[in-house]
N, C-alpha and C positions, 0 to 999 in steps of 0.2 A: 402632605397627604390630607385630603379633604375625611372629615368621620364618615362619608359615605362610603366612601373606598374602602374594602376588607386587605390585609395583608395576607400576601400567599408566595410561600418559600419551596423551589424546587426541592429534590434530594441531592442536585449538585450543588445548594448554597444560595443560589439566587434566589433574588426578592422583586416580586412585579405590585404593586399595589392595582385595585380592579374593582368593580362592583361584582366580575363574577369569575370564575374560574378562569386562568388564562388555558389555551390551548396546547401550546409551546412554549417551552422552553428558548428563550431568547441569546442562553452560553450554553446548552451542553443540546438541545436538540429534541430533547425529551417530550412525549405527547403527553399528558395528563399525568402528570407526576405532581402535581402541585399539593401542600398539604394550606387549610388554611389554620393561619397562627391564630393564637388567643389573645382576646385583648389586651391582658396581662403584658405579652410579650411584648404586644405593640407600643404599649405606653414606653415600656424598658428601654425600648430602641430607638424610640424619639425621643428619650431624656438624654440618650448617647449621643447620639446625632446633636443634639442642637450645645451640650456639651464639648464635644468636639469641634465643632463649630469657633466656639470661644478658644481650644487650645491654638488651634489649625494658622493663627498669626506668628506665634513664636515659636514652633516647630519649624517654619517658611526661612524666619530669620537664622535660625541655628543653621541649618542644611545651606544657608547661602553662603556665609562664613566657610562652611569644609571647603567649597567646591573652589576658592579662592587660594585656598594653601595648597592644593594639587600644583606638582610641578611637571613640567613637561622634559619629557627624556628624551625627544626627536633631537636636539640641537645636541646634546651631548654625541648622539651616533652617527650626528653628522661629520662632527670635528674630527674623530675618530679614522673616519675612512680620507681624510683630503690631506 
């Protein structure tokens, strides 16, 4: 996010960054629901962001591991019915 751009957070949650108000709501459809956040906030959620950032490698690796130990049950219901 460049410092020109203002952050502005629907009431469904969504975040569009912008020079000026957006119009719509790009997830829930909403006209002019936009609140814009305080700098405060904004600094909070780029130290998160780029935070997160750094975790986001070794959360990749754990999640790949599970998906490795999943076994498949088709072969077993196959044997079953022949």
């Amino acid at each position: 996010m460049s410092r020109a751009e203002l952050m502005w957070e629907c009431s469904c949650g969504h975040t569009e960054y912008s020079s000026i108000e957006p119009e719509e709501c790009l997830k829930c459809g909403n006209i002019s629901n936009f609140m814009q956040m305080p700098e405060e906030i904004v600094n909070e959620r780029e130290k998160e962001i780029s935070e997160d950032a750094i975790e986001s490698p070794i959360k990749k690796s754990k999640s790949s591991t599970k998906k490795g130990k999943v076994k498949s049950t088709k072969s077993k219901r196959s044997k079953k019915w022949n």
